[in-house]
C-alpha positions in Angstrom: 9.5 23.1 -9.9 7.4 21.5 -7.0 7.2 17.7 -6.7 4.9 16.9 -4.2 6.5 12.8 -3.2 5.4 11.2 0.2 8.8 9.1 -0.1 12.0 10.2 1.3 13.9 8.4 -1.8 12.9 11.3 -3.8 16.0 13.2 -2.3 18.3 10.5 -4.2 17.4 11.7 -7.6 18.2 15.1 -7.0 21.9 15.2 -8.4 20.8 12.6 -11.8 18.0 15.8 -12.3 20.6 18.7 -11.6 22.6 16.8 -14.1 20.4 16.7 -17.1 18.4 20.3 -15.8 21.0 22.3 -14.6 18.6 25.2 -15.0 15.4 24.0 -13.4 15.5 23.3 -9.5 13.3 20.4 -8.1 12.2 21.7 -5.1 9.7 20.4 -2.1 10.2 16.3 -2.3 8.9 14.4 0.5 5.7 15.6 1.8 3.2 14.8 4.1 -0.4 14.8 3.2 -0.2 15.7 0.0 -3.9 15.2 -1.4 -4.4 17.6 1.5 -2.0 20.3 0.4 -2.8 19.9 -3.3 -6.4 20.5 -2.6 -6.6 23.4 -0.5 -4.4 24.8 -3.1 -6.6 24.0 -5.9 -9.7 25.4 -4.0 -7.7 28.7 -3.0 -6.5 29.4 -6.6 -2.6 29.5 -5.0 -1.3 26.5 -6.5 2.8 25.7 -5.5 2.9 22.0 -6.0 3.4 20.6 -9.3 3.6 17.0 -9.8 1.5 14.4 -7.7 4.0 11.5 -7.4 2.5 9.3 -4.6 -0.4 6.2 -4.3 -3.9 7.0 -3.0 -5.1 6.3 -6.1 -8.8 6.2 -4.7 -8.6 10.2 -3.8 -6.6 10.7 -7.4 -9.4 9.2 -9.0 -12.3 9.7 -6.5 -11.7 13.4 -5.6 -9.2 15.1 -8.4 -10.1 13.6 -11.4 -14.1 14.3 -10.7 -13.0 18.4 -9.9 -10.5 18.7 -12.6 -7.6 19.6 -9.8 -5.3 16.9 -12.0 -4.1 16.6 -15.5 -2.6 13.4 -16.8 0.5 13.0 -18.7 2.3 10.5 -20.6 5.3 11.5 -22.5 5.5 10.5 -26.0 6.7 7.0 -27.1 6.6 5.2 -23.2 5.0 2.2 -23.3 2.5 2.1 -20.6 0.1 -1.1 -21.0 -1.9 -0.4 -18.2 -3.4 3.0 -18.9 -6.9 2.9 -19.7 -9.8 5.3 -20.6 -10.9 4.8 -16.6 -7.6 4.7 -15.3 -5.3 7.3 -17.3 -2.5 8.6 -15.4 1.1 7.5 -15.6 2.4 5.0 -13.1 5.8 5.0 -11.7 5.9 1.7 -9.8 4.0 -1.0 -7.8 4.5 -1.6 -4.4 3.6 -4.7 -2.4 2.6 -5.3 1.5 2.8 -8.3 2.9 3.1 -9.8 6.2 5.8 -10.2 7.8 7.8 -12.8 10.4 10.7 -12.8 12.4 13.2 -15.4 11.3 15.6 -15.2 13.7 12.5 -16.9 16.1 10.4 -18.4 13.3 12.2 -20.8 10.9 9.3 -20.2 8.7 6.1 -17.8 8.2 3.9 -19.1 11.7 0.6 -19.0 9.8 -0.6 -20.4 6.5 -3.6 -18.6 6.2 -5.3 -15.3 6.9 -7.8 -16.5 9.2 -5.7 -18.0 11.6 -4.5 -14.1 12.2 -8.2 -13.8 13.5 -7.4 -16.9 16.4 -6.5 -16.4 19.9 -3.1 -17.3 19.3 -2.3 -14.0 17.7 -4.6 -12.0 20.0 -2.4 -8.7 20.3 0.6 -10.2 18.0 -1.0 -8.9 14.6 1.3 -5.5 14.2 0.1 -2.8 11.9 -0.3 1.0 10.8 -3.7 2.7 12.5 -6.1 2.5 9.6 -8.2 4.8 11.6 -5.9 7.4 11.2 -5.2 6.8 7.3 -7.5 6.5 4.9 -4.8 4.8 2.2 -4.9 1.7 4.9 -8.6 2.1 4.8 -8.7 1.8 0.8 -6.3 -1.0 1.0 -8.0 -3.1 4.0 -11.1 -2.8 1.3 -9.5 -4.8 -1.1 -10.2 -7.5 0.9 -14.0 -6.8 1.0 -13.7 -6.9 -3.0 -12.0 -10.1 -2.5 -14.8 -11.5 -0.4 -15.0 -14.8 -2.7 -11.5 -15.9 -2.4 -11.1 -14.9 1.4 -14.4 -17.5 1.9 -12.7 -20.2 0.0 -9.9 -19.5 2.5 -12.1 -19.7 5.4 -13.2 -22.9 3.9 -10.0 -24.4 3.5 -8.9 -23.9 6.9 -11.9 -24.6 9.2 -14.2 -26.9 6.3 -17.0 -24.7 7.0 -18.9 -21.9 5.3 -17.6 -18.4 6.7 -21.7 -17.5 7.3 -21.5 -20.6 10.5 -18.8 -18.2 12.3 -20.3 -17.0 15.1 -19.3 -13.6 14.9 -20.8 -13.4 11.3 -24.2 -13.1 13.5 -25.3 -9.0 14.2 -23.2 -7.9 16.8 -24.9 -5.7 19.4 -24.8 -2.2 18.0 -26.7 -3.8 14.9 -23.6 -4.0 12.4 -24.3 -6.8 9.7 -21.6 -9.2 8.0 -22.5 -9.3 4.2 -19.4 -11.2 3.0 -16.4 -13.1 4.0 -14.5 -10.3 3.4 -16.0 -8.1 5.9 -16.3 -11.2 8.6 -12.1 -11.1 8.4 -11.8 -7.4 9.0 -14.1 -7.8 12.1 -12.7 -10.7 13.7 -9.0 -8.9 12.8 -10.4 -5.8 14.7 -11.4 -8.1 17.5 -8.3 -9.4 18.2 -6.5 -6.5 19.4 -3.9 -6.2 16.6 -1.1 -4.1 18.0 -1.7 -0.3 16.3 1.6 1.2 15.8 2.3 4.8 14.7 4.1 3.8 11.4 5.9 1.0 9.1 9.6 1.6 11.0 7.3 1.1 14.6 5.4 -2.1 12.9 8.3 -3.7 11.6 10.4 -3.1 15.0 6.9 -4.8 17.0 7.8 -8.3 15.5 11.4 -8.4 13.7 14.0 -6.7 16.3 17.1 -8.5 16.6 17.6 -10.2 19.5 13.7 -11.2 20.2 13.6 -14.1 22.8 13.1 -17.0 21.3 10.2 -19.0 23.7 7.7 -15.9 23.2 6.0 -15.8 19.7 6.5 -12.3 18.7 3.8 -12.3 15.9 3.1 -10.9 12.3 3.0 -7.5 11.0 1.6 -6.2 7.9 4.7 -4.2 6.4 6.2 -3.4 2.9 8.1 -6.6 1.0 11.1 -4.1 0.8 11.8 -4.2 4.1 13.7 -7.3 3.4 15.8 -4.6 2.4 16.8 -3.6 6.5 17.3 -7.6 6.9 19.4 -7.6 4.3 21.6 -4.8 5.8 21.3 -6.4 9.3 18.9 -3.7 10.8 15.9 -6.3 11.3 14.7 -9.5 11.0 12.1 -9.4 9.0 11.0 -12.0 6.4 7.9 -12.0 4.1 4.8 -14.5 4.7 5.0 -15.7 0.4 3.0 -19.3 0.9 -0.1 -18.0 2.9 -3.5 -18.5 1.6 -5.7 -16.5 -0.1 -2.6 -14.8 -1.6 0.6 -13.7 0.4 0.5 -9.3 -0.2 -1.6 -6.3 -1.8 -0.2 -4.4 -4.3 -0.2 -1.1 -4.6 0.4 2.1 -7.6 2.1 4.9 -7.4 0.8 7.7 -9.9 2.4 10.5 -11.8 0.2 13.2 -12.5 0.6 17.4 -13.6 -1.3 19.8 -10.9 -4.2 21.9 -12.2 -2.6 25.6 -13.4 0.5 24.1 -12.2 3.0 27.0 -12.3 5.8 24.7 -14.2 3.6 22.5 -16.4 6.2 21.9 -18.9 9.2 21.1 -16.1 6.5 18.9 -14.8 6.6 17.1 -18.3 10.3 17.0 -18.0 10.0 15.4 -14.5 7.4 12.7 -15.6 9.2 11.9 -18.5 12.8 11.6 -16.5 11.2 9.5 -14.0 9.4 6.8 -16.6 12.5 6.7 -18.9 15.4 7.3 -16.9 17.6 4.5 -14.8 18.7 7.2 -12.7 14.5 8.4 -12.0 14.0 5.3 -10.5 16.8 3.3 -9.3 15.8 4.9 -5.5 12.9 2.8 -5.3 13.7 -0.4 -7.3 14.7 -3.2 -5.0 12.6 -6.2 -3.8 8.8 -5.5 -3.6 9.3 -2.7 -6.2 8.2 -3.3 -9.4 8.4 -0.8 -12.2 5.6 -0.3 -15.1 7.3 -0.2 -17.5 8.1 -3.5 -18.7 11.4 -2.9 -20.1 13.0 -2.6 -17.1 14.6 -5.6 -15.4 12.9 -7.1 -11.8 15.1 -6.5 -8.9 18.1 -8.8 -8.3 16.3 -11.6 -6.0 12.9 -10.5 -7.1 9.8 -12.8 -8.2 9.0 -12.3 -12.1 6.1 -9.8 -12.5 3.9 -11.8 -13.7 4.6 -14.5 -10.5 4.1 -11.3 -7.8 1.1 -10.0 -9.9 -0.8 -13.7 -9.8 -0.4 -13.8 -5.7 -1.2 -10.9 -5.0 -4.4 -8.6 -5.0 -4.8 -5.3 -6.7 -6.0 -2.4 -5.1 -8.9 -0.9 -7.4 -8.8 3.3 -7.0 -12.3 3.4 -7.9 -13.4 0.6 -5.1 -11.4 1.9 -2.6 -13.1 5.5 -2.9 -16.1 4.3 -2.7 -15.6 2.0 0.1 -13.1 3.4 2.5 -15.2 5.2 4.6 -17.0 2.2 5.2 -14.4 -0.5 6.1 -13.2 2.5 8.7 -16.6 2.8 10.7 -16.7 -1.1 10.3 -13.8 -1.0 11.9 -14.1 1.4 14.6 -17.7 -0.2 15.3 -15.9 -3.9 15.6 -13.2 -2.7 17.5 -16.0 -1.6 20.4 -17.7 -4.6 20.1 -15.4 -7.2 20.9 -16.0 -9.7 23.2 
């Protein structure tokens, strides 16, 4: 059986599945562009992998779900309170990103709200993942153009102003128009040169090595919450940004779903079911910043109560993020040519 994962953790459940499955090998684990592989396979009626166990919800719900590449599957008896009619595919776990600070340097987060990140004093200092290059970041940077009401009470609370007397709310010269707050903040963020790294390990390293010098400001990065994880084991200095304004992270879903003629269908039941009901499915990914679905099992040691993460947080919305994605990403590119 093929389980198409794009996290390396998926290697750690290999011997609990041996255990139970002696007889049924779990091949393939941590891929690379999976919505890629699964759909070329789909459309070439050669279909290997057989579990989608990653996020992009927006292409699982946006792309799959309308061609019928992707079946859902919920075992029988797990409690899952958050399917719906809209939104019926198992989930495995949320995720949260957040930004980050180096507190070795900083004694605490350097910013308080989101639109100071748009100021001259972090000109270059904002690390983070190309969105150009990854249309998951895209679907998640739109979240904030759902959120456009909260991030102009934010703008509000810090300057005293509406967000529409910002001077780069005005047309800029290749004729782009602001319609919300939320897209004001991802063009003055694009104007102030964040620092594009090629992945979370390169982000996190921009702003939390060890060892940083202490009179130079080295800046924010917008990283997972589990990499509290490498502090913890003395690897980094990274320490999340949890009293910032409008909310301190997004949160993210990863989905379980069963491949279109999958060649293992029922193993892929086994897997799903192993991986919602089993300690041992999901112990890899349950630390700080991990939050299972299934509301029997305990937070992480250290861990804010669901409920507490849930409230400060933002939700990315599959359906919002497919339709807007390719949007915020030629916003983007356009704003990152027209700065100042």
């Amino acid at each position: 059986m093929c389980v198409y994962s794009n996290s390396s953790k998926i290697a750690k459940v290999v011997d609990a599945w041996n255990e139970l499955y002696p007889d049924i090998a779990l091949d393939c684990g941590d891929t690379d562009d999976i919505a890629v592989k699964m759909q070329a396979e789909q459309e070439a009626g050669n279909v290997v992998g057989d579990v989608w166990y990653q996020s992009s919800g927006h292409i699982l719900y946006g792309l799959f779900v309308p061609n019928q590449w992707i079946w859902s599957y919920v075992p029988p008896g797990v409690v899952e309170p958050e399917l719906t009619p809209e939104q019926p595919f198992a989930i495995a776990r949320h995720s949260i990103d957040v930004w980050g600070y180096n507190n070795e340097v900083d004694a605490a987060c350097p910013f308080t709200n989101w639109w100071e990140l748009t100021e001259p004093k972090f000109t270059g200092k904002v690390y983070m993942e190309d969105p150009m290059t990854n249309v998951s970041d895209m679907a998640k940077w739109a979240t904030v153009v759902q959120h456009a009401d909260e991030m102009a009470t934010a703008y509000k609370d810090l300057y005293g102003v509406d967000w529409t007397t910002d001077p780069a709310a005005a047309p800029d010269a290749f004729g782009q128009t602001v319609d919300n707050a939320g897209w004001l903040f991802l063009k003055k963020l694009a104007q102030n040169q964040p620092g594009i790294e090629p992945g979370g390990d390169e982000v996190d390293a921009a702003y939390a090595t060890l060892g940083m010098d202490p009179t130079v400001e080295p800046g924010v990065g917008w990283t997972g919450w589990d990499s509290v994880e490498a502090t913890a084991d003395g690897e980094i200095a990274m320490a999340p940004c949890l009293d910032v304004k409008p909310v301190f992270g997004l949160e993210k879903t990863t989905y379980l779903g069963i491949a279109a003629f999958a060649p293992h269908p029922n193993a892929a039941k086994l897997f799903i079911n192993f991986t919602l009901t089993t300690e041992k499915g999901q112990k890899p990914w349950m630390k700080v910043g991990v939050y299972s679905a299934q509301p029997s099992r305990p937070v992480p040691e250290g861990a804010l109560p669901f409920e507490e993460m849930h409230a400060g947080t933002w939700a990315t919305d599959p359906v919002f993020g497919w339709e807007w994605a390719a949007k915020v990403r030629d916003f983007w590119a356009i704003s990152l040519l027209s700065a100042p």
